[in-house]
N, C-alpha and C positions, 0 to 999 in steps of 0.2 A: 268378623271373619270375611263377611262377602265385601265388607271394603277393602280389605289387605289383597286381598284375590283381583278385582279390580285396579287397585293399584299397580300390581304384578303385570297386570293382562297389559293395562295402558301402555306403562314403561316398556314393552318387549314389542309393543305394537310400535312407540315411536320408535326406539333402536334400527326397526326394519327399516323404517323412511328417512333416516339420517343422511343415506347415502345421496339421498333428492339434494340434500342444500351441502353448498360450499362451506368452506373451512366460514366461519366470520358470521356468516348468514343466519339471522335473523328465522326463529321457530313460529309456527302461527300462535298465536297471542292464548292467552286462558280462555277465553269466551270461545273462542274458534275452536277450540279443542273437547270445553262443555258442552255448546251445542250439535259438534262431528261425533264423540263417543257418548254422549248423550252419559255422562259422570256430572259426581259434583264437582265443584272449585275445589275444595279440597283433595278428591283425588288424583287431580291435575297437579294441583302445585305437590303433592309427595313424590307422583311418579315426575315430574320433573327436576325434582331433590334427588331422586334415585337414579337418576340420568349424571347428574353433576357429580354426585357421589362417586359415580367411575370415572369420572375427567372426558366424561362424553360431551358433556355441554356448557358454558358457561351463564351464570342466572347476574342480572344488572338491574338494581333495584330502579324501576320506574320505567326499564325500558324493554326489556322480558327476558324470552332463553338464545342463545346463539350457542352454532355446533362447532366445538372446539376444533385446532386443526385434530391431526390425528398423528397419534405417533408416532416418531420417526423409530425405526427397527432399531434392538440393543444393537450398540458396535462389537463386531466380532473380535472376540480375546483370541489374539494368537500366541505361541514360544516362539518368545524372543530373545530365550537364554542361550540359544547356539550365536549368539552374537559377542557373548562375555568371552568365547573361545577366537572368534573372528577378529575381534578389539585387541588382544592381547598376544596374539602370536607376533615375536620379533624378528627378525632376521639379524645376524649378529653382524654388518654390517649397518643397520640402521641407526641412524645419527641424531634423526629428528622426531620427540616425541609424538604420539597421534593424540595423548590424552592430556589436557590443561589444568594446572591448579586453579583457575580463575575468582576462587574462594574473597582473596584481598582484593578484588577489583567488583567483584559483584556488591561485596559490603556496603561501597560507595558507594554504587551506582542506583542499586535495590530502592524504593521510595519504601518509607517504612511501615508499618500497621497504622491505622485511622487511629488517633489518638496518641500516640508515637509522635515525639518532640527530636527534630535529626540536628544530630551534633555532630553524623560522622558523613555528612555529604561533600559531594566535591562541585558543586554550583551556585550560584546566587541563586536564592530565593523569588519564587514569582515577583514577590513585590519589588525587589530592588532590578530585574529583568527590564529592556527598554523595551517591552512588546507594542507599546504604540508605535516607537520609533522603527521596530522591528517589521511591522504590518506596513507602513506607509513606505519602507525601503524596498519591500516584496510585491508591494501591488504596480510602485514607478517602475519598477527592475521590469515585471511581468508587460508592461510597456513599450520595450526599449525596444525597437526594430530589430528584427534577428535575435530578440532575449533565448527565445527557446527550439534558437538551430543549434548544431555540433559546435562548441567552443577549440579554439586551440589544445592541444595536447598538454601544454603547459603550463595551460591556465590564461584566461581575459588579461590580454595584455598589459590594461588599466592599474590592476587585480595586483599584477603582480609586481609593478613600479612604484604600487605606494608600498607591498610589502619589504621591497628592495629597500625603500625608503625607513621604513620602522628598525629595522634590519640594521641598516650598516648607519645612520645616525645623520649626522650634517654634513659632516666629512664626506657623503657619500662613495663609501667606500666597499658598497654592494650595488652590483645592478642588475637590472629588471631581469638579463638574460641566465642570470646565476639562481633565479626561484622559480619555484615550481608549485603548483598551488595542489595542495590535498585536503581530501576529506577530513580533515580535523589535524590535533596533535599526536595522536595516537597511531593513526594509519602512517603519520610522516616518521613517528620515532621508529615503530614495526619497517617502515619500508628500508630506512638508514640501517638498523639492524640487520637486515640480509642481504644489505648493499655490502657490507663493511667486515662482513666475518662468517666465514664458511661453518657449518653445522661441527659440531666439537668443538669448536674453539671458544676459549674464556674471554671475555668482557669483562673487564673492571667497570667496578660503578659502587658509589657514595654509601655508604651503611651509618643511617638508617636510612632508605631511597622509598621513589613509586613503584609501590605493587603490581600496578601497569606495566610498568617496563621490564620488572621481572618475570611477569607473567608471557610477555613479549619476547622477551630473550629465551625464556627457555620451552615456547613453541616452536622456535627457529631451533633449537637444540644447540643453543648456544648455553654456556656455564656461566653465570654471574661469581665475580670472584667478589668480596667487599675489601673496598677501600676506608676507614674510619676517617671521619667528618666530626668538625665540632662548629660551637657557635659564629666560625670566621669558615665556613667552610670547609672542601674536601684538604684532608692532610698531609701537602704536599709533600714533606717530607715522607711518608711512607709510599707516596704515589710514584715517583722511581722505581722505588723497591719492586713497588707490583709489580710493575711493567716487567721486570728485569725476570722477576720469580719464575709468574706465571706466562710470559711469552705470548702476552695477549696484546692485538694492535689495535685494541676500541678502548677509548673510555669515554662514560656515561656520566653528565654530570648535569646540574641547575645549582649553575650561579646565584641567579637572584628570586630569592624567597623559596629555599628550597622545601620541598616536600618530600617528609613531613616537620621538619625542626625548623621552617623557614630562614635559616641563614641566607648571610648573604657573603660570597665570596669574596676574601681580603682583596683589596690594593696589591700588596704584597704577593700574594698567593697566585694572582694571574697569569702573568710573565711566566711562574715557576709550571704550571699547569701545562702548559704550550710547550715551553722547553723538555719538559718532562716525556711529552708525546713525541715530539723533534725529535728529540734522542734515541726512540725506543720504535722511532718507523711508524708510529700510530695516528691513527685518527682522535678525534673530542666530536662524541656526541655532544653539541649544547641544547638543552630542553629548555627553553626560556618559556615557559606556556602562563608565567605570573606576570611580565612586565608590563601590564596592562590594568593588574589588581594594587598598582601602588596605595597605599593609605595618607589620609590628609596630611599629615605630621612626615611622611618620610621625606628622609634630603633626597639631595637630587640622584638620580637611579644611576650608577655607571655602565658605562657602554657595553654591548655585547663583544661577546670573546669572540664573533665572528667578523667586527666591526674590525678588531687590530690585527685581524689574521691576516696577510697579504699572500701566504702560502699553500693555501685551501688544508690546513689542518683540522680544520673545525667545520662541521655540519651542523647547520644553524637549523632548527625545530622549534616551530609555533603556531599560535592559534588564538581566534576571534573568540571560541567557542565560551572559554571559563568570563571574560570580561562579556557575553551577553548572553546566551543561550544557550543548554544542551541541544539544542535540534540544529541551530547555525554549524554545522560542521565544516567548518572551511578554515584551514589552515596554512602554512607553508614551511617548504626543503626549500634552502639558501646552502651550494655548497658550489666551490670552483675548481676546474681541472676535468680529470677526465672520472673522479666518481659521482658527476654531475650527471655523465652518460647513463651511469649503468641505473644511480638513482630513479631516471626518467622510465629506463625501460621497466623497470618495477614497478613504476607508478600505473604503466601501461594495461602490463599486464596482468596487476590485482585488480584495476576499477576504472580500465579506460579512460576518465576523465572526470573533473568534480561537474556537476548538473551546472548547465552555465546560468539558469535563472538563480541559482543560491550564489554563484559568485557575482551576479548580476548585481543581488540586492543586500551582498556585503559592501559591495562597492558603492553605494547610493549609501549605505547607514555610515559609513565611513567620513563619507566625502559631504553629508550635513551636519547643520550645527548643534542638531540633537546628542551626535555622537559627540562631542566637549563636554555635553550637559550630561550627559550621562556617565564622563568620567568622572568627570567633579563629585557629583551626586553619589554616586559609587565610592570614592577615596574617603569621601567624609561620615558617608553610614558606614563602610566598613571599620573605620575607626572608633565609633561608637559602640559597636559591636564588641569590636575586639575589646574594647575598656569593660563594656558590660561581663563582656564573660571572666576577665580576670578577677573582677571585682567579686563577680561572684565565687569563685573557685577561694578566692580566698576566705573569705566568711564561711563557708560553708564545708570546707575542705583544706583548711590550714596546714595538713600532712600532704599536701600534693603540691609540688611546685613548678615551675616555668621559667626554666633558667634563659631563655631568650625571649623577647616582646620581640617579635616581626612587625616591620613597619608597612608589610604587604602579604597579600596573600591571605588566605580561608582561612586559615588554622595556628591551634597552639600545642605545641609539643612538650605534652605533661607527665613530667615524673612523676611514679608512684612509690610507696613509702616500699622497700625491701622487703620480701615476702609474699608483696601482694601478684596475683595471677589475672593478670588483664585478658587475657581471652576468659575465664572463669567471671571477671567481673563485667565484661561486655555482654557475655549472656543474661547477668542477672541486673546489667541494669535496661536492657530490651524487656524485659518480664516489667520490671518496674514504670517502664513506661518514655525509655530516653534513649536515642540509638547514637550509640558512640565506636570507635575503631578501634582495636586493640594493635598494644604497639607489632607484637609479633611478626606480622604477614609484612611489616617495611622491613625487614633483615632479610639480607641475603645466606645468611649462616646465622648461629646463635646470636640472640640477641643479648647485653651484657645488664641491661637493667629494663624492669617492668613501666609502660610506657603504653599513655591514650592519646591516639590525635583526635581533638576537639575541633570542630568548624563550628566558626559564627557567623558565616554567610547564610545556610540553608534553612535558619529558622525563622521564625516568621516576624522578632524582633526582641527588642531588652527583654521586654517582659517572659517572653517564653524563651530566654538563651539563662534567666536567673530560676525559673520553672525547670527547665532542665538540671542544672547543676544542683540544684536541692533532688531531684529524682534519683541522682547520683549519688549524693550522700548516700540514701535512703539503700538503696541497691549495695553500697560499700561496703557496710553491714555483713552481709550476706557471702559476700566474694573474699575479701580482707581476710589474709590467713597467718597473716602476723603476729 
């Protein structure tokens, strides 16, 4: 009894002298304490248990007690449900959504639970990343006299003459003064979008297309109307029609290696695209954000539709970003006439200008011989890749098939057996332990059959891309309502 009481007395006596030491700081030691309260050791070390036991102190075997910081006050709960009324009130003039489905674009983007194998990313994998190449282009760039003054409005003049370059081909039949360098592919396709079509108005574009640009067009309060595509690309035979239907002067397309069915647009079908727009007063968004992800084995890539445009029908969209980095956001607008203007003043005034040290040191990764090595390197893992995961889907899932092999690009656009529910089976093959895309969120309107895009860029190699596609089986089970 008289030690419990003791114990009690000590703990309430140091409590009071807490306030003497700093958050970190160090308590006078056991002996210090034995011979100041004149207790045993053991009563010392319980009321210093009974100190710790409130999160007053913290005890460190060999070295003694230290006074914990202290705590920060609970954060105050406010209502914040007069907000659900503030959000939601429309005026019946208003054209352009406040609120975003961003659901198919977060999918992507989301990194997935620790232990979670990602089959539905939209990046190269760290390892196949040029991060050394990337770090030694950042620290020269962070060098360059003036790296990190106000650049051009346009973009590093450099920056933008090799884009000119990628761009209109050998022919050079784009120049320097017709690009515009942006913060990625994304902000250039969103900026072309409110260059090109007023709030209500329809945009044609590819079904089954990027959830990106969906989600992009109908922030802008623009309608995604769809155009059906198949393995030669968009349908140009219906593509007329659109225009003609719906009275919309945008269309929205990726030629080569599209996303998600990675096609690549016919020979044939080119010409008929351009005319098609010609006809109908329109613009062609081109999103070319893969011609950078060719694979070993693909022939040679055909030129951009910006390359044969001589009549600025085409607003040419691209980016460093998918061939190196998510953080490299640097990309570019290639378009001529006068919606080069209005393109620019947009660019202005959503984000002033790209940080001229990130275009510094696109320009250094570009312009060494790293960046060769690293396409090479790149064309040839992605091909393995992509064999790896066929290989596997087939052994493993012989009722799911892939009616086109892409010779470039992340992904393979996989049919599922009639019946089955791919958002139901995306759920349960995340439970099981594999993050895959369901086909749904790529349709602009109903989608007409059940469909997963599979990447084999983001995982961390064969072994875990045949790891995955067995998780999937496993999850099949479960979802398969066939």
């Amino acid at each position: 009894m008289h030690e419990r009481n003791s114990v009690a007395e000590l703990a309430e006596a140091l409590k009071k002298e807490l306030d003497r030491y700093s958050p970190g700081e160090k308590l006078p030691s056991s002996r210090a304490l034995v011979e100041r309260f004149r207790v045993s050791p053991v009563t010392v070390s319980r009321a210093i248990a009974a100190l710790a036991s409130e999160g007053l102190v913290t005890t460190r075997p060999g070295a003694g007690a230290f006074r914990t910081a202290p705590h920060s006050a609970p954060v105050r709960l406010g209502d914040t449900s007069w907000q659900q009324v503030a959000l939601s009130v429309e005026s019946a003039a208003e054209a352009v959504p406040r609120s975003v489905d961003a659901s198919g674009v977060l999918s992507t983007l989301a990194e997935p639970p620790p232990g979670v194998i990602e089959l539905s990313g939209g990046y190269l994998h760290p390892s196949l990343q040029p991060e050394r190449a990337l770090a030694a282009a950042l620290g020269r760039a962070g060098r360059r006299p003036g790296a990190w003054g106000r650049p051009p409005i346009e973009g590093v003049t450099e920056l933008r003459a090799w884009f000119a370059r990628e761009i209109g081909g050998p022919a050079g039949t784009v120049a320097a003064s017709e690009v515009l360098i942006t913060a990625g592919g994304q902000s250039a396709l969103t900026a072309a979008l409110r260059a090109l079509a007023p709030p209500g108005a329809p945009v044609l574009v590819e079904s089954p297309t990027y959830p990106g640009m969906l989600a992009a067009a109908r922030a802008s309060g623009l309608r995604p109307v769809p155009v059906p595509a198949d393995a030669r690309g968009v349908r140009t035979d219906l593509l007329a029609e659109a225009f003609h239907t719906s009275g919309a002067r945008v269309f929205v397309c990726q030629p080569l290696f599209q996303n998600p069915t990675g096609a690549v647009l016919a020979d044939d079908r080119r010409p008929e695209v351009i005319r098609a727009a010609r006809e109908a007063g329109a613009f062609v968004i081109e999103d070319d954000f893969a011609r950078r992800l060719a694979h070993e084995d693909a022939p040679p890539l055909p030129p951009t539709l910006a390359a044969d445009d001589p009549d600025g029908i085409v607003v040419h969209v691209c980016s460093l970003t998918k061939a190196t980095s998510p953080s490299l956001r640097v990309g570019a607008l290639a378009a001529r006439g006068p919606v080069l203007e209005r393109l620019r003043a947009i660019q202005v005034v959503d984000s002033f200008f790209v940080p001229r040290p990130l275009q510094e040191a696109a320009l250094e990764l570009v312009g060494s011989p790293a960046w060769t090595r690293h396409r090479r390197t790149t064309a040839a893992e992605l091909r393995v890749r992509r064999e790896a995961l066929l290989t596997a889907l087939h052994r493993e899932l012989p009722g799911v098939s892939v009616g086109f092999v892409p010779p470039g690009g992340f992904h393979v656009w996989a049919r599922l057996p009639d019946g089955t529910d791919d958002a139901a089976l995306s759920a349960a093959a995340l439970r099981a332990g594999v993050a895959v895309a369901s086909g749904g969120p790529y349709h602009p309107a109903e989608s007409v059959a059940p469909h997963l895009r599979l990447s084999f860029a983001a995982a961390a190699g064969t072994a875990e891309l045949a790891e995955g596609v067995s998780r999937l089986r496993t999850a099949f089970g479960t979802a398969y309502s066939g």
